[in-house]
C-alpha positions in Angstrom: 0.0 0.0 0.0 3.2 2.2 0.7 4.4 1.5 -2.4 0.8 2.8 -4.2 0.3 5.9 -2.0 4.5 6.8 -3.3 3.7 6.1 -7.2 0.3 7.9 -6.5 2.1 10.8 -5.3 4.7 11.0 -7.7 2.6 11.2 -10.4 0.7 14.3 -8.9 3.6 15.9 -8.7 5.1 15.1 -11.8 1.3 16.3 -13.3 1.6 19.6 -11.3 5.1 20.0 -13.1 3.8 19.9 -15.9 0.4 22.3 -15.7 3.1 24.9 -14.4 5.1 24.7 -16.9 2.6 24.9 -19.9 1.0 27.7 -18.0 4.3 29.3 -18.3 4.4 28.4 -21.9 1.3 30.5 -22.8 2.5 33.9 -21.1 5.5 33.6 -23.6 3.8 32.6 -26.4 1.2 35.7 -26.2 5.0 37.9 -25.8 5.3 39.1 -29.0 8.7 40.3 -28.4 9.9 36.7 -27.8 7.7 35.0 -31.1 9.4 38.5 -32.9 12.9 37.1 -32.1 12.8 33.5 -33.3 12.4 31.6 -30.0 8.5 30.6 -30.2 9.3 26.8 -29.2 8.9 25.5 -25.8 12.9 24.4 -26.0 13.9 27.7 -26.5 11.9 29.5 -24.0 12.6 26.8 -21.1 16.2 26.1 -22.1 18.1 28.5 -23.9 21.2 29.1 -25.8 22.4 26.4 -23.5 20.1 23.6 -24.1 20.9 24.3 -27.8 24.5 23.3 -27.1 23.5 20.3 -25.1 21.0 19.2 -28.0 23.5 19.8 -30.6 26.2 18.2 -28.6 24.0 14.6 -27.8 23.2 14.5 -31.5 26.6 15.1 -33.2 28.5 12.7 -30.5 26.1 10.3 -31.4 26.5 10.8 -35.0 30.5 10.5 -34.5 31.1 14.6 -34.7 32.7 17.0 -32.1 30.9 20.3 -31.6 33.2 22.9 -31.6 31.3 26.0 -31.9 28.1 27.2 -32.1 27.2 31.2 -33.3 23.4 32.4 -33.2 22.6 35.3 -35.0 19.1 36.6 -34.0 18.8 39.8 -36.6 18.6 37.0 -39.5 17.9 34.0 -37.8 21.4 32.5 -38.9 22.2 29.6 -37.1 26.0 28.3 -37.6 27.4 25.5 -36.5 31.1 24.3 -36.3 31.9 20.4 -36.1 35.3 18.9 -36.4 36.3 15.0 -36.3 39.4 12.9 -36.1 41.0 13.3 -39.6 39.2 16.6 -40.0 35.2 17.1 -42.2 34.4 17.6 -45.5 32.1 18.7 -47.4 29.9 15.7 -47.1 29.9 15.5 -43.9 28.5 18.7 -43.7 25.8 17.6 -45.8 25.0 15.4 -43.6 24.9 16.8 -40.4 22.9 19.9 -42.0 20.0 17.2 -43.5 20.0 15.5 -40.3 20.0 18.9 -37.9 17.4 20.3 -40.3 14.8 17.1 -39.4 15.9 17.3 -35.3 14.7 20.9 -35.7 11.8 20.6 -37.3 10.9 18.5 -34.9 11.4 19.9 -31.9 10.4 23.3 -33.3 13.1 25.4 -33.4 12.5 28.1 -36.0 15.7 29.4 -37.6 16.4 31.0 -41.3 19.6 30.0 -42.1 21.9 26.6 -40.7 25.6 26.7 -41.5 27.8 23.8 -41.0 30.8 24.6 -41.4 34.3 22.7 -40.0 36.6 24.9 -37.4 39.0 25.9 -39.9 42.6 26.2 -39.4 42.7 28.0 -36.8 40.0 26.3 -34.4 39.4 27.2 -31.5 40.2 26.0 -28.3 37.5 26.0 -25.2 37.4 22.5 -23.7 40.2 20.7 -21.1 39.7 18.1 -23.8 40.4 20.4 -26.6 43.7 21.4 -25.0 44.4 17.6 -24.5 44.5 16.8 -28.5 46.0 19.4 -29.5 49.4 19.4 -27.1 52.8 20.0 -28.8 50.5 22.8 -31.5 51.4 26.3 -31.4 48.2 28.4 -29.8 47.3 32.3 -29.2 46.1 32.8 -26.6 43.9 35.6 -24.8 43.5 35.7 -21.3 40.7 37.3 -18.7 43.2 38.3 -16.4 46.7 39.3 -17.1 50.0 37.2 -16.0 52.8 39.7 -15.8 51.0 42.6 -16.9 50.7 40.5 -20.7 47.2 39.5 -21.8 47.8 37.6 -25.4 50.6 34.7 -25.8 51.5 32.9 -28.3 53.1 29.4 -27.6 53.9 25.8 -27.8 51.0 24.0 -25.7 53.3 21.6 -23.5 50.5 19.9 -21.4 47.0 20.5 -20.3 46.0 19.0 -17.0 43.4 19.7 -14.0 42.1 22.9 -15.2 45.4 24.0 -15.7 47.8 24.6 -19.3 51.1 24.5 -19.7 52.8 26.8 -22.2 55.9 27.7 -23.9 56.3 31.2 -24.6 59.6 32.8 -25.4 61.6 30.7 -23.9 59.2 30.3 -20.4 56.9 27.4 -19.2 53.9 29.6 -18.1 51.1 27.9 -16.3 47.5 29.4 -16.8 44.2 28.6 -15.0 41.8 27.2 -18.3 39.3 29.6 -16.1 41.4 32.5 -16.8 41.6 31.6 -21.1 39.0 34.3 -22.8 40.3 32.5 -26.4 42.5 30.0 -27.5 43.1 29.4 -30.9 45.3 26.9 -32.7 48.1 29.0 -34.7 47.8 27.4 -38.7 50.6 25.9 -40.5 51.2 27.2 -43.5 
């Protein structure tokens, strides 16, 4: 009987949950200013730029892509998208990715006027510990939040990357820099 009165309860609350929400739901809806701007789906209004990323980044795992990057533009709706892979994308891949992305948003309503997929380029950037992992021994630029010796940008030899922390050779020193305290990394191209 415990057990019953438990599931009972649960699903009341779980039903409450979900009244609140969708009551929530309309007030937005009825805001013009947030229909005006592109975000009229549920995911959007509840989630955010950050659900986006967490969509994006189940899917393209899951697909065998790395999401690098992604860049919302709301004056035109552009939504661009940067995915990378072991041996690098082409232009099939991207094909693919923007065929299957264009179904996943359909269905889950997000309203957009333009996808890009597009790989990192040459000069990718850097944000994850992970990043900074697979690309040791590269040359990276660097821009920090808060300066080390009164310098902001470096330029170096990534030596190691390791809890939270990078190791980098710059002009002849081994500098060690908080991954909390990188603004942008970037991967230097070789030409």
């Amino acid at each position: 009987m415990k057990e019953f009165l438990e599931v009972t309860e649960n699903a009341q609350k779980y039903e409450l949950r979900q009244k609140f929400m969708f009551s929530i739901l309309e007030k937005f809806v009825k805001m013009k200013s947030i229909n005006s701007m592109g975000f009229f789906s549920p995911f959007f209004i509840c989630g955010g730029a950050m659900a986006l990323e967490e969509l994006l980044e189940s899917t393209l795992k899951g697909m065998g892509y790395e999401l690098v990057e992604v860049e919302r533009l709301a004056h035109n709706k552009l939504l661009r998208i940067f995915v990378d892979k072991e041996g690098g994308i082409n232009i099939d891949d991207c094909v693919t990715i923007s065929n299957h992305l264009s179904r996943l948003f359909a269905v889950e309503n997000i309203d957009y006027g333009r996808l890009e997929v597009s790989s990192p380029g040459l000069d990718r950037p850097l944000r994850k510990e992970a990043d900074f992992l697979r690309f040791m021994g590269e040359t990276i630029k660097l821009k920090l939040r808060i300066p080390i010796q009164g310098q902001r940008n470096f330029v170096g030899v990534l030596r190691e990357a390791n809890n939270g922390i990078i190791k980098l050779e710059s002009e002849g020193k081994l500098l060690d820099i908080e991954l909390s305290n990188v603004g942008k990394a970037r991967l230097v191209p070789k030409l």
